[in-house]
Biopython code that builds the backbone (N, CA, C, O; Angstrom):
import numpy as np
from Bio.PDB.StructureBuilder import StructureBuilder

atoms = [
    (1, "UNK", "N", (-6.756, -52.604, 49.124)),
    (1, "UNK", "CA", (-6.127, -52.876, 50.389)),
    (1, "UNK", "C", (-5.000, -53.884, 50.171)),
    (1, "UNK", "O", (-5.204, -54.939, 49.570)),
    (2, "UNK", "N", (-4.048, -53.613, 50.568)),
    (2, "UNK", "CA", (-3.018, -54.311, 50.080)),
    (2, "UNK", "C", (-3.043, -55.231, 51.688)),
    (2, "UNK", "O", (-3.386, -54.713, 52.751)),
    (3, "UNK", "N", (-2.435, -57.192, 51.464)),
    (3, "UNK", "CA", (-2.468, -57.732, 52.360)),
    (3, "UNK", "C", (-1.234, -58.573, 52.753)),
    (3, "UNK", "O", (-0.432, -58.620, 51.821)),
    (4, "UNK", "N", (-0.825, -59.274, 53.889)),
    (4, "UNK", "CA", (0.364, -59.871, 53.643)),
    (4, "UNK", "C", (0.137, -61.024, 54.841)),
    (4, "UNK", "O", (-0.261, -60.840, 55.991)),
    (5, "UNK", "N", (0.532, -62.298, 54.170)),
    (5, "UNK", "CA", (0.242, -63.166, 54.997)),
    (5, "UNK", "C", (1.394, -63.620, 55.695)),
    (5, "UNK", "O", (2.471, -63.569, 55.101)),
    (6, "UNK", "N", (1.339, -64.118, 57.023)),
    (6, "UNK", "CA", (1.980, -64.264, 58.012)),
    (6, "UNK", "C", (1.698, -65.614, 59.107)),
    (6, "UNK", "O", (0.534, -65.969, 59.291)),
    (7, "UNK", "N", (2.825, -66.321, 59.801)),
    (7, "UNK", "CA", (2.479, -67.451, 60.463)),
    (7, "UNK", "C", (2.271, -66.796, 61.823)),
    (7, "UNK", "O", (1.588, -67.361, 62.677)),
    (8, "UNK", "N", (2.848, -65.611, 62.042)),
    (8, "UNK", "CA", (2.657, -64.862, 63.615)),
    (8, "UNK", "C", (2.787, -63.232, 63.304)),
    (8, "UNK", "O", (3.572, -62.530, 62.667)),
    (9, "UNK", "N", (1.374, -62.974, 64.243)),
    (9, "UNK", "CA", (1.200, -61.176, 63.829)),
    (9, "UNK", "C", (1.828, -60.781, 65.452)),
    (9, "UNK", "O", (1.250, -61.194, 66.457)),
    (10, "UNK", "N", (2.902, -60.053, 65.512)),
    (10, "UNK", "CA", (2.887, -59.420, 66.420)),
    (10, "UNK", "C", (2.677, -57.713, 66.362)),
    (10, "UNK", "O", (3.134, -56.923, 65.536)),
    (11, "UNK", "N", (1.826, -57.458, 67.536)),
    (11, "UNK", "CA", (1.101, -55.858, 67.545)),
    (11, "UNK", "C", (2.158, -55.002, 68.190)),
    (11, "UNK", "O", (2.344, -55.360, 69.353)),
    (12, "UNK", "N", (2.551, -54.473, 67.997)),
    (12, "UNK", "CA", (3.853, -53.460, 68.366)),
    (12, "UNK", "C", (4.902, -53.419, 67.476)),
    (12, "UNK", "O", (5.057, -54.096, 66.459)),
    (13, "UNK", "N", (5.730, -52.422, 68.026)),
    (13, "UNK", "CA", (7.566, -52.476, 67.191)),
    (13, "UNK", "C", (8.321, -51.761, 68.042)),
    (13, "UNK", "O", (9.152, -50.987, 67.567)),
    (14, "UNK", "N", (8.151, -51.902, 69.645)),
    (14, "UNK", "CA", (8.671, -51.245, 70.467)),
    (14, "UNK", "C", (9.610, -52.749, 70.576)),
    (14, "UNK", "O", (9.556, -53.764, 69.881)),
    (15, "UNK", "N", (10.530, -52.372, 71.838)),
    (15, "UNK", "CA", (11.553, -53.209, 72.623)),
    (15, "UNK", "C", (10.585, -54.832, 72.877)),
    (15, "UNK", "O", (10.857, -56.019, 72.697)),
    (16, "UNK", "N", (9.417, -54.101, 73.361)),
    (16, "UNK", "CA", (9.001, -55.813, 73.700)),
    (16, "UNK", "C", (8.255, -56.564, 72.361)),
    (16, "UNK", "O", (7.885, -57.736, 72.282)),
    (17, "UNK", "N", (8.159, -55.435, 71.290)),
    (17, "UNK", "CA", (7.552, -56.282, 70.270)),
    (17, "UNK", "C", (8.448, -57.151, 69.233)),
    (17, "UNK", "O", (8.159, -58.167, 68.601)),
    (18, "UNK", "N", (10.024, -56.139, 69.305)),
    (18, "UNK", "CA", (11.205, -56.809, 68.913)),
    (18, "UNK", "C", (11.592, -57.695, 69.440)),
    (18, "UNK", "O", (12.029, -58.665, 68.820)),
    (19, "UNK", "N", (11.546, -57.624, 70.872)),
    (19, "UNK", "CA", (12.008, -59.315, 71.446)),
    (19, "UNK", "C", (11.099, -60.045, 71.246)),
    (19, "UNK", "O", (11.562, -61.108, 70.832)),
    (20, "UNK", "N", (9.963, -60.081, 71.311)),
    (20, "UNK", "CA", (8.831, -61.206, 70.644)),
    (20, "UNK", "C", (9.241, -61.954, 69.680)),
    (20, "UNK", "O", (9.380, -63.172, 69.570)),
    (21, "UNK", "N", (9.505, -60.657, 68.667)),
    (21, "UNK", "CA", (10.083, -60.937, 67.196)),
    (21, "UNK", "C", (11.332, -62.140, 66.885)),
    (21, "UNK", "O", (11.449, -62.889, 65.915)),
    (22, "UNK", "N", (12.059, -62.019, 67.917)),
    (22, "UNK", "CA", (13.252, -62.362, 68.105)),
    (22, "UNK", "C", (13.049, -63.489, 68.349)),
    (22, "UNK", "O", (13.190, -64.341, 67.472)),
    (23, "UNK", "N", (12.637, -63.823, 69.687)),
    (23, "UNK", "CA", (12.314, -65.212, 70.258)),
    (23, "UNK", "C", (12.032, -66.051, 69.790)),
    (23, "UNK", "O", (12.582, -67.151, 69.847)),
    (24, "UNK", "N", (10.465, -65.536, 68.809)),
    (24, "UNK", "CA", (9.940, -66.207, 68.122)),
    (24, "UNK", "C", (10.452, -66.868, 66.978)),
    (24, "UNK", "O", (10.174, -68.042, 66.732)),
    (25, "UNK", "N", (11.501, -65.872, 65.964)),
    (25, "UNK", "CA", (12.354, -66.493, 64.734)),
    (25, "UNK", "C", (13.354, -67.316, 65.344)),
    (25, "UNK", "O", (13.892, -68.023, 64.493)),
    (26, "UNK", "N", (13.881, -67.519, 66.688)),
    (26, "UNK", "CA", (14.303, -68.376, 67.492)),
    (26, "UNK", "C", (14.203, -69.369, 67.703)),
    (26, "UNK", "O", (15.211, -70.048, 67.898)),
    (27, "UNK", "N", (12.826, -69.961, 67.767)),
    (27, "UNK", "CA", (12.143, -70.623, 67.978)),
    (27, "UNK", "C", (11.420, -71.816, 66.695)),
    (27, "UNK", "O", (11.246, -73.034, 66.730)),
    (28, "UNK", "N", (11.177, -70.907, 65.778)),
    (28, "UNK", "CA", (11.053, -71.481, 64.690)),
    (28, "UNK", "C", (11.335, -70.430, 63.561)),
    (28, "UNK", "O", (10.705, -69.420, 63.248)),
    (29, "UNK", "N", (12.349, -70.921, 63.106)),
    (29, "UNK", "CA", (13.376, -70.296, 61.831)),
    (29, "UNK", "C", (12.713, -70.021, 60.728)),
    (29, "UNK", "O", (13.264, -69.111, 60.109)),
    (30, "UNK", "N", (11.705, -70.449, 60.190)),
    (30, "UNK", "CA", (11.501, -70.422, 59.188)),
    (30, "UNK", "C", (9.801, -70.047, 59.137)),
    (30, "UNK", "O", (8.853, -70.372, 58.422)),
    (31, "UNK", "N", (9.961, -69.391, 60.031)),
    (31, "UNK", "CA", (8.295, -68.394, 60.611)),
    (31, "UNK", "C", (8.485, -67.562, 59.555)),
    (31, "UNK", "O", (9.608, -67.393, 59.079)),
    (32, "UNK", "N", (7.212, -66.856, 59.005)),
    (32, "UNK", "CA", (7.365, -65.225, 58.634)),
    (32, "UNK", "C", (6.510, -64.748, 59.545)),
    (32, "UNK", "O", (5.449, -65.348, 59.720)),
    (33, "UNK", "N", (6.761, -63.789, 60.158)),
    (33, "UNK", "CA", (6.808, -62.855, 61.380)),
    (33, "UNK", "C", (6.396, -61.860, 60.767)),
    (33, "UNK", "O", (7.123, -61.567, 59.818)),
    (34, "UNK", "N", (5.126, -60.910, 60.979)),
    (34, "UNK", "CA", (5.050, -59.782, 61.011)),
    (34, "UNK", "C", (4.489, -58.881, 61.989)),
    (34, "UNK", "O", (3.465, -59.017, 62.659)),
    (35, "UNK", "N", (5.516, -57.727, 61.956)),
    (35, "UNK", "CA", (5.268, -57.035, 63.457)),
    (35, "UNK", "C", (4.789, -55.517, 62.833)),
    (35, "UNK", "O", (5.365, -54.944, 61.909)),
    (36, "UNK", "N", (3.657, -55.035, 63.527)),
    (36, "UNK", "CA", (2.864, -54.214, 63.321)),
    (36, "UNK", "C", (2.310, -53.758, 64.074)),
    (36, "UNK", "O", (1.788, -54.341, 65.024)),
    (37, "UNK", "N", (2.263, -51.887, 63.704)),
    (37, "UNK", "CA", (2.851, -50.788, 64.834)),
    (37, "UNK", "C", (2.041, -49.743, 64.052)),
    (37, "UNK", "O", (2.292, -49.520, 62.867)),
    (38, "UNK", "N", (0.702, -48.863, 64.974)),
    (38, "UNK", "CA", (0.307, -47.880, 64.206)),
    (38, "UNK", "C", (0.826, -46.716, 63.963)),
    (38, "UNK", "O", (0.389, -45.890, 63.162)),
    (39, "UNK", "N", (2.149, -46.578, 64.917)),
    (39, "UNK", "CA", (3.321, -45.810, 64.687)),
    (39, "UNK", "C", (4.270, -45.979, 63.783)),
    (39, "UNK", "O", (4.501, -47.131, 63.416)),
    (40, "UNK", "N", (4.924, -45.027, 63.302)),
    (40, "UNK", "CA", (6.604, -45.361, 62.586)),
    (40, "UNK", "C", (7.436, -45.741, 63.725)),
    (40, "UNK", "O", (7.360, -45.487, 64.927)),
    (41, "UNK", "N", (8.454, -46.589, 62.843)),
    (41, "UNK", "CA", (8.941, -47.550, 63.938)),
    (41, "UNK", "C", (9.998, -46.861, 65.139)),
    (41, "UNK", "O", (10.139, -47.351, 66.259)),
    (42, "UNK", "N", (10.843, -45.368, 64.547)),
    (42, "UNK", "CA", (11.448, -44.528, 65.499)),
    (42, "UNK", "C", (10.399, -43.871, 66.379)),
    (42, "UNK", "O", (10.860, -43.108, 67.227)),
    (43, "UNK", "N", (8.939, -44.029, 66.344)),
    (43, "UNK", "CA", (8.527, -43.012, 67.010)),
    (43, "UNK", "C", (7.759, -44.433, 68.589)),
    (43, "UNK", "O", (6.876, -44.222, 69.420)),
    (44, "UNK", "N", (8.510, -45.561, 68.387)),
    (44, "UNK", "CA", (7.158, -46.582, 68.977)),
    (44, "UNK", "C", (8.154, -46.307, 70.118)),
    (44, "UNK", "O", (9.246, -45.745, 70.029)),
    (45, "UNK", "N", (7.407, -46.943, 71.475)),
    (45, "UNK", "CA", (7.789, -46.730, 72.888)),
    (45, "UNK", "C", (9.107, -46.547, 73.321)),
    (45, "UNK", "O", (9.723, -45.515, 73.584)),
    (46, "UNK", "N", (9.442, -47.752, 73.351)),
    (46, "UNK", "CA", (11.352, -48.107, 73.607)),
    (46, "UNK", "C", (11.974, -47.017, 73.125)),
    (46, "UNK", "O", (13.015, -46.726, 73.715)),
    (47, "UNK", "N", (11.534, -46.078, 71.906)),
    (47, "UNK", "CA", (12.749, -45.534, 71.055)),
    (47, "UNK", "C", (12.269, -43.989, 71.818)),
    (47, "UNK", "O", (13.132, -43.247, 72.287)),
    (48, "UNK", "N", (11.072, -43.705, 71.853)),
    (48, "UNK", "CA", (10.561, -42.639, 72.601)),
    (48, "UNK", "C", (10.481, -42.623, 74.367)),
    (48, "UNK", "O", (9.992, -41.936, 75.264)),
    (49, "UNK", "N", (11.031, -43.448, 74.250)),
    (49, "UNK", "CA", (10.809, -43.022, 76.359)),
    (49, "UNK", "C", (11.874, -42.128, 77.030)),
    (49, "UNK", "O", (13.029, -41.846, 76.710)),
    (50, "UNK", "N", (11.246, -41.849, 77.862)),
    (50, "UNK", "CA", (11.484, -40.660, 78.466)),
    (50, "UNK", "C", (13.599, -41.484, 78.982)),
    (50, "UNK", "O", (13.908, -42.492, 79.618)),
    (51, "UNK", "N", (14.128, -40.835, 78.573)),
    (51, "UNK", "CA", (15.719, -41.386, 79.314)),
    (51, "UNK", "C", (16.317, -42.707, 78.362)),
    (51, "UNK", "O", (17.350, -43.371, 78.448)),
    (52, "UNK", "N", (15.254, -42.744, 77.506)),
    (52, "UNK", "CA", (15.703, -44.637, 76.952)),
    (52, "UNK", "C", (15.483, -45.628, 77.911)),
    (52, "UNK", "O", (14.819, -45.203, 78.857)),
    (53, "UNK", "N", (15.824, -46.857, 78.000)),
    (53, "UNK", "CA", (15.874, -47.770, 78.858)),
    (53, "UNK", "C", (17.188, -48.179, 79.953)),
    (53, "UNK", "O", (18.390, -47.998, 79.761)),
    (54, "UNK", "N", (16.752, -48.569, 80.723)),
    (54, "UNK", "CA", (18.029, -48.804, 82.000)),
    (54, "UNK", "C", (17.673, -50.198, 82.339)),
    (54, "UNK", "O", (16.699, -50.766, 81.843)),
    (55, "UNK", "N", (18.696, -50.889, 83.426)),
    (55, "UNK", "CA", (19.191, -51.553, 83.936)),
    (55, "UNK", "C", (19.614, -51.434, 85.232)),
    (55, "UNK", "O", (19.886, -50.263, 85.498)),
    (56, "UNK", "N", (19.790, -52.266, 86.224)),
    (56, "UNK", "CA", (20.461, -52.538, 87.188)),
    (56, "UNK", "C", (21.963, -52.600, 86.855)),
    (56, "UNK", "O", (22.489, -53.630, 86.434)),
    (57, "UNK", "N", (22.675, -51.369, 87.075)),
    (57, "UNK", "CA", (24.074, -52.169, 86.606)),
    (57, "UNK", "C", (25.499, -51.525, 87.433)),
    (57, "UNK", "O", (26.720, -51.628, 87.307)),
    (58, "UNK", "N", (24.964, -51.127, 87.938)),
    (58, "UNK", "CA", (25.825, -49.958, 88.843)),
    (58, "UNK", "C", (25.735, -50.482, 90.587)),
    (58, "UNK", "O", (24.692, -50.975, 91.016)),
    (59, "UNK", "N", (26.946, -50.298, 91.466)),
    (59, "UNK", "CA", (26.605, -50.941, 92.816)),
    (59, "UNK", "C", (25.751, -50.173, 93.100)),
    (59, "UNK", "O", (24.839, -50.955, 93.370)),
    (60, "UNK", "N", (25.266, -48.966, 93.277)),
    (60, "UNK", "CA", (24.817, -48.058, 93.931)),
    (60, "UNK", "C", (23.059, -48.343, 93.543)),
    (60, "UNK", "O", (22.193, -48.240, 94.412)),
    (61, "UNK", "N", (22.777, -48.684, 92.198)),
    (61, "UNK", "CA", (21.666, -49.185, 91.934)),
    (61, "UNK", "C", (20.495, -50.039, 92.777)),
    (61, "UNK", "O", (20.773, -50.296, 93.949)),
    (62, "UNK", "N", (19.549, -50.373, 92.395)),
    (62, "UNK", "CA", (18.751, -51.471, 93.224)),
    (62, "UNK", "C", (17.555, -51.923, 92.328)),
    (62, "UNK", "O", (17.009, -51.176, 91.516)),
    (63, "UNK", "N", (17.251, -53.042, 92.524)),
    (63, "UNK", "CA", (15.756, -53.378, 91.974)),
    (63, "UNK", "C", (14.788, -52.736, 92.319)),
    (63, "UNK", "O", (13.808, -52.478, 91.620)),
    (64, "UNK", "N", (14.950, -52.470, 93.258)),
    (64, "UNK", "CA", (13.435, -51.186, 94.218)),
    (64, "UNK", "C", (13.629, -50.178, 93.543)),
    (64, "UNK", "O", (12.629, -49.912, 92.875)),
    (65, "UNK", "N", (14.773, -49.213, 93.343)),
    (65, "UNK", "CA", (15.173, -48.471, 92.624)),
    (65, "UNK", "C", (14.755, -48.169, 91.422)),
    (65, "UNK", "O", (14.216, -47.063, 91.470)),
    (66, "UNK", "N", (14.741, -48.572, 90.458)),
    (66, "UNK", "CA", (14.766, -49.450, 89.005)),
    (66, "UNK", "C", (13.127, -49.528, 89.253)),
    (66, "UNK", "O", (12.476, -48.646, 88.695)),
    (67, "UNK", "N", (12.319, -50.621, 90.134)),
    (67, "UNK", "CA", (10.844, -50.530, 89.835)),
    (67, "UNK", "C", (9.967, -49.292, 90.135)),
    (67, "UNK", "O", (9.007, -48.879, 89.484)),
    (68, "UNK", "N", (10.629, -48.687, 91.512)),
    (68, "UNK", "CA", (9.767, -47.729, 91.422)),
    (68, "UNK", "C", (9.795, -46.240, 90.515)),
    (68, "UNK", "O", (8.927, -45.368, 90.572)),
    (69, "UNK", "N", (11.072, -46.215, 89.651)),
    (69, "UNK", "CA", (11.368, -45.776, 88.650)),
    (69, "UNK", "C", (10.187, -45.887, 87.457)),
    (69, "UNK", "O", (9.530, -44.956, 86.992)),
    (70, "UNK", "N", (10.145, -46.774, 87.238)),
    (70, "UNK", "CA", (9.969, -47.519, 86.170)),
    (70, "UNK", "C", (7.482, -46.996, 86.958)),
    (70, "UNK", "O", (6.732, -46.173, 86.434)),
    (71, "UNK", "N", (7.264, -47.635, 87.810)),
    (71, "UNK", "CA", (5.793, -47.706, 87.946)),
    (71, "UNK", "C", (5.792, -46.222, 88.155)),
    (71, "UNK", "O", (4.710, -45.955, 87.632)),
    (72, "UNK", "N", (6.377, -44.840, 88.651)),
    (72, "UNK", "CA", (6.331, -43.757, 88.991)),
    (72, "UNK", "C", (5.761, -43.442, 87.550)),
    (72, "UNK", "O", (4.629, -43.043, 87.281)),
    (73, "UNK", "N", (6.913, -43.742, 86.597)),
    (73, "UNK", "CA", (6.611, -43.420, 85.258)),
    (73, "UNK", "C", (5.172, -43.547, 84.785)),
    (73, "UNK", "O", (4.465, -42.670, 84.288)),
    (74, "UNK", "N", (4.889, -44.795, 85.037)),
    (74, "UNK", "CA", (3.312, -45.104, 84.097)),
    (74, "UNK", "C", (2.518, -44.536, 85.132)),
    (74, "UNK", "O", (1.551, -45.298, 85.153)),
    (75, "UNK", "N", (2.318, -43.634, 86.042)),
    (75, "UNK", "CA", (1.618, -42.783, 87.462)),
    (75, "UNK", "C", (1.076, -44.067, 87.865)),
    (75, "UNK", "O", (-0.124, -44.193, 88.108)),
    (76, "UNK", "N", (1.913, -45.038, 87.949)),
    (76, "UNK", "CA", (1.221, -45.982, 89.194)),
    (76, "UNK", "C", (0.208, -46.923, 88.379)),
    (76, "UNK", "O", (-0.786, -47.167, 89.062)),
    (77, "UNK", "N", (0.189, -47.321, 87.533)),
    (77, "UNK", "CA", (-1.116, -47.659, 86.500)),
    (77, "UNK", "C", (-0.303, -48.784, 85.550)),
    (77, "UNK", "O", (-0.760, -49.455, 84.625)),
    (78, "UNK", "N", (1.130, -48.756, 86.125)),
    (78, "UNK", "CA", (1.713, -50.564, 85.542)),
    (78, "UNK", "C", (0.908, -51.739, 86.246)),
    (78, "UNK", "O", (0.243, -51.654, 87.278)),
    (79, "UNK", "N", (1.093, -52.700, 85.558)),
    (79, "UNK", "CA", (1.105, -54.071, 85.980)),
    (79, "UNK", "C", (2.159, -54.169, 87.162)),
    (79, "UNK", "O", (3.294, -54.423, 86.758)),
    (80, "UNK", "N", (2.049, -54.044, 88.321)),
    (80, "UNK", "CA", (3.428, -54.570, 89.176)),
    (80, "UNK", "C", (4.070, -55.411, 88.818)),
    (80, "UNK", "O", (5.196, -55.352, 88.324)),
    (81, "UNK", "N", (3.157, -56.662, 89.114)),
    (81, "UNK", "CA", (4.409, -57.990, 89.189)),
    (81, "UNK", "C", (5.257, -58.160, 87.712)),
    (81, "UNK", "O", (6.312, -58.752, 87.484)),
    (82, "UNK", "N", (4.045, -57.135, 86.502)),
    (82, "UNK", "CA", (4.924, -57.402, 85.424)),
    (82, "UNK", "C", (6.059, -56.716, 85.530)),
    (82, "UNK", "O", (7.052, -57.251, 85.038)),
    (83, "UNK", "N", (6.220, -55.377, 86.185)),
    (83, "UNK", "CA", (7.800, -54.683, 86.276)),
    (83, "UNK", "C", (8.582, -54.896, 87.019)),
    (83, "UNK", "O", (9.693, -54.369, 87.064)),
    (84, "UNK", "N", (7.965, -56.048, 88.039)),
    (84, "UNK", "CA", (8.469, -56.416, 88.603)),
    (84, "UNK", "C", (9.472, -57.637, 88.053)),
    (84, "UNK", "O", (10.612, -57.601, 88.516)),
    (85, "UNK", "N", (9.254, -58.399, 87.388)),
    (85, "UNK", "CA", (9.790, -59.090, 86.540)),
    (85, "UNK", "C", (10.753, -58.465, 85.429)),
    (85, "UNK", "O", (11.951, -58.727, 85.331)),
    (86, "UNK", "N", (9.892, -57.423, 84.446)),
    (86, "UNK", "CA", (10.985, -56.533, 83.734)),
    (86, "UNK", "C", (12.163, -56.273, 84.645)),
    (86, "UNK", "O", (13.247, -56.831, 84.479)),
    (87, "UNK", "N", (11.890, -55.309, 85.724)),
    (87, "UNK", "CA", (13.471, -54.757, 86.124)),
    (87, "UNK", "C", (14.252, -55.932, 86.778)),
    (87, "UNK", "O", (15.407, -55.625, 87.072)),
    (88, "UNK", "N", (13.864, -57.289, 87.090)),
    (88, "UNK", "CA", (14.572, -57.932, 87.133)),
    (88, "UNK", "C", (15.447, -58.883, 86.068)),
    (88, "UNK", "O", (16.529, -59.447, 86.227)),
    (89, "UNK", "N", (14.651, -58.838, 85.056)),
    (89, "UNK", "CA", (14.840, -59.581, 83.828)),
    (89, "UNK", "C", (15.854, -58.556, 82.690)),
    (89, "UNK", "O", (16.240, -59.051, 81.631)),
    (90, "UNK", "N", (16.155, -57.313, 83.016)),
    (90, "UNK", "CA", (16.945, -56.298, 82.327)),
    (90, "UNK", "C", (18.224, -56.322, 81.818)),
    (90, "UNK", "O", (18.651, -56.264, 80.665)),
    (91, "UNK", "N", (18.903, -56.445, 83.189)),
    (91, "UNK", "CA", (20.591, -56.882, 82.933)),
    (91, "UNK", "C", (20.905, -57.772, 82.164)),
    (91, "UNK", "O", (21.759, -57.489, 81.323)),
    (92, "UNK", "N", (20.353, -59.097, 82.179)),
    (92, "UNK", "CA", (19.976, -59.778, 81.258)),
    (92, "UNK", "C", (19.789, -59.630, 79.638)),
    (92, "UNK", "O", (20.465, -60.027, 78.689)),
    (93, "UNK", "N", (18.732, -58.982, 79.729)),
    (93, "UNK", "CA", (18.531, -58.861, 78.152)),
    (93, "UNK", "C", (19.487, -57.320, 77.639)),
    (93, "UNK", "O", (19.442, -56.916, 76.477)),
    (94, "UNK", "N", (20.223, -56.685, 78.627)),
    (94, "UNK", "CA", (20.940, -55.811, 78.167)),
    (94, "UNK", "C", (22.477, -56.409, 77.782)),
    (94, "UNK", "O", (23.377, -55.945, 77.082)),
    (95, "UNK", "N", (22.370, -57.500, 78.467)),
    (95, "UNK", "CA", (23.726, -58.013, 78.006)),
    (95, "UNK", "C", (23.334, -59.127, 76.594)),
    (95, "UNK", "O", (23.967, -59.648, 75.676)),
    (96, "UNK", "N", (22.328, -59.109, 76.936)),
    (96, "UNK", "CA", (22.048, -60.338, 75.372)),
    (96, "UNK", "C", (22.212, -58.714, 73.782)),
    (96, "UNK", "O", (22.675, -58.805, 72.645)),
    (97, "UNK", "N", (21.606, -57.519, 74.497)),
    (97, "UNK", "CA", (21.450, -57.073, 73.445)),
    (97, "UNK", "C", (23.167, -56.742, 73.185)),
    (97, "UNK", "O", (23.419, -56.847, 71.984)),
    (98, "UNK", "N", (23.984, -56.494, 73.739)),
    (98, "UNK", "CA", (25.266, -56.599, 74.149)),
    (98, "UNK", "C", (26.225, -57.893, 73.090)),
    (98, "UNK", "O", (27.123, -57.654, 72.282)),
    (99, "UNK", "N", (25.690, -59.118, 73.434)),
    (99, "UNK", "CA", (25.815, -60.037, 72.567)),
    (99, "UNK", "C", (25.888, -60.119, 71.066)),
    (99, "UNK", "O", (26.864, -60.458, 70.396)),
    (100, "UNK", "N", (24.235, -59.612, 70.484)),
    (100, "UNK", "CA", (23.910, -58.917, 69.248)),
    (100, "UNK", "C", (24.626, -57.804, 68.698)),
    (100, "UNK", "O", (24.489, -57.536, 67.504)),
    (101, "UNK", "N", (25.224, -57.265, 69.289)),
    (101, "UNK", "CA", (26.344, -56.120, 68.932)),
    (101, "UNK", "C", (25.903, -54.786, 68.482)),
    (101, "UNK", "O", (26.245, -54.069, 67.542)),
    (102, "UNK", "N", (24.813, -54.636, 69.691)),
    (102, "UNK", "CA", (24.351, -53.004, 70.138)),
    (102, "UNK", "C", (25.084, -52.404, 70.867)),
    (102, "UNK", "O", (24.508, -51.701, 71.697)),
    (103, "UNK", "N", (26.513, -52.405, 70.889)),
    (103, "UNK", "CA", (27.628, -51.670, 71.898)),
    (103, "UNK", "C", (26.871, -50.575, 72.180)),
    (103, "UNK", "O", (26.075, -50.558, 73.119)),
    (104, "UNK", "N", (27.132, -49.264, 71.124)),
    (104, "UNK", "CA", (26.571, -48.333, 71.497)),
    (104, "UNK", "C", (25.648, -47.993, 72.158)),
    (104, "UNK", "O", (25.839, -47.142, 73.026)),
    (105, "UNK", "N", (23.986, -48.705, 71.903)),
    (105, "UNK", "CA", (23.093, -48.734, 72.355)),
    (105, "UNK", "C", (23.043, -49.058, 74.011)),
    (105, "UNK", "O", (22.627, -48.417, 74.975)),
    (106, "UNK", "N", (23.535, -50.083, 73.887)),
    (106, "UNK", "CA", (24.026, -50.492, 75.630)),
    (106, "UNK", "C", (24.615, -49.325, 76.203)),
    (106, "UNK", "O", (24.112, -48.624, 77.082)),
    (107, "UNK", "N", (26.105, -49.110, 75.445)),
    (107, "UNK", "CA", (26.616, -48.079, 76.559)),
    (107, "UNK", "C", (25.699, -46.813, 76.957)),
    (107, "UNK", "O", (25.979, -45.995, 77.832)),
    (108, "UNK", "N", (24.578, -46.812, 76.164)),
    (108, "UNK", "CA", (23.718, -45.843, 76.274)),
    (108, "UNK", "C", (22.510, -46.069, 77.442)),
    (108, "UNK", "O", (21.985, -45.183, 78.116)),
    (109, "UNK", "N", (22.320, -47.045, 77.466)),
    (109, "UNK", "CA", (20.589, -47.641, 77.535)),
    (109, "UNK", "C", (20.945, -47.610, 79.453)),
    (109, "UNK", "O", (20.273, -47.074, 80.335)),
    (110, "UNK", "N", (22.679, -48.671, 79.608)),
    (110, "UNK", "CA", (22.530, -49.274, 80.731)),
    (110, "UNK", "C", (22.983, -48.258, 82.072)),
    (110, "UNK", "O", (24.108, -48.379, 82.555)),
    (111, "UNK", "N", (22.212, -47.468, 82.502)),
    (111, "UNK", "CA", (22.455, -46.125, 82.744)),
    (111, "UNK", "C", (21.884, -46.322, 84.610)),
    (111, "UNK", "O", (21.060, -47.196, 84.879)),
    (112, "UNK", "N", (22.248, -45.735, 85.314)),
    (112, "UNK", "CA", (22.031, -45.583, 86.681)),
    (112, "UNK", "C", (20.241, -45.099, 86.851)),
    (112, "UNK", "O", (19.573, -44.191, 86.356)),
    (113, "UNK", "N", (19.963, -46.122, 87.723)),
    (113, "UNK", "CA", (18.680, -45.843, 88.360)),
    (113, "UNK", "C", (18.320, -45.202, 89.276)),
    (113, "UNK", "O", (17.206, -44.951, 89.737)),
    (114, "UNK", "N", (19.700, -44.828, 89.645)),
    (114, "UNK", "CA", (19.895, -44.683, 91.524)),
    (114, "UNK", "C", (19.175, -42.712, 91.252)),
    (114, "UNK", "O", (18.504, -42.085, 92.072)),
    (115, "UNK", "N", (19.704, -42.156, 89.680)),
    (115, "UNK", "CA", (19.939, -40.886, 90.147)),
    (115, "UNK", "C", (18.365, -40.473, 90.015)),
    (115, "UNK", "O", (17.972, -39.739, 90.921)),
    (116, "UNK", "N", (17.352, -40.855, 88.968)),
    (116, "UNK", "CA", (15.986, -40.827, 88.921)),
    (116, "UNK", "C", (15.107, -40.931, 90.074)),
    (116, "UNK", "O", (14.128, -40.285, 90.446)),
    (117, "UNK", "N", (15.856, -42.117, 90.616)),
    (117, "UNK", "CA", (14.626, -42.362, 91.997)),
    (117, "UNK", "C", (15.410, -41.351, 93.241)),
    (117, "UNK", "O", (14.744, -41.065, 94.237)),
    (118, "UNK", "N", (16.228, -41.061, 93.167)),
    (118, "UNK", "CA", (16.592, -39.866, 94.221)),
    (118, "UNK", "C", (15.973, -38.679, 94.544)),
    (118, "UNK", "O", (15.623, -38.212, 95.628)),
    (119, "UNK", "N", (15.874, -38.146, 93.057)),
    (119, "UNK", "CA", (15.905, -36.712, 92.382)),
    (119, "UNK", "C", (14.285, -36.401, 93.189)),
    (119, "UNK", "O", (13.713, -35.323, 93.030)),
]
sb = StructureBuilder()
sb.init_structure("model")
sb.init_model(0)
sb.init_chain("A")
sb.init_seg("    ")
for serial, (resi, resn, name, xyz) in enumerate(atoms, 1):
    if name == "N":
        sb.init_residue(resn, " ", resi, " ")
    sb.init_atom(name, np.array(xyz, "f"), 0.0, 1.0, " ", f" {name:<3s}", serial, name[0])
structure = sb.get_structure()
């Protein structure tokens, strides 16, 4: 069994296990971090969801929009107040990922909510 030691295990390698990741080497630089995923790392949540990820970013958009998007998805069986927090906390971290110099990814990710919750 091969082993590897670490100051912080994080369980995932989706979007929220990367920002963990992030924060955390943020936080203290000189952590070794290991993040661990019983998936390959293209196949973990963030990279597999249905549309990719969105944002509030459009006038036509809304936070109501965006959450009930977002809880429709998991059939009602999210944490509220936690998506509730995500879709508010989005724009945000879409412009931080923006920062990091995921152009592409952004121009991809930050996509209208309005037309999902219509449809």
């Amino acid at each position: 069994m091969q082993t590897f030691q670490a100051d912080l295990a994080i369980v995932g390698a989706g979007g929220a296990g990367l920002r963990a990741a992030i924060a955390a080497a943020q936080a203290n630089p000189n952590a070794k971090i290991a993040l661990i995923s019983k998936v390959y790392p293209m196949r973990s949540h963030t990279v597999a969801a249905e549309g990719g990820s969105a944002a509030v970013a459009q006038d036509h958009d809304s936070f109501e929009y965006h959450f009930h998007d977002t809880v429709a998805g998991g059939d009602w069986l999210c944490e509220q107040d936690v998506v509730d927090y995500f879709v508010h906390h989005c724009p945000t971290e879409m412009t931080q990922l923006e920062l990091w110099g995921a152009h592409g990814a952004v121009a991809r990710m930050v996509a209208s909510t309005y037309v999902a919750s219509a449809a």
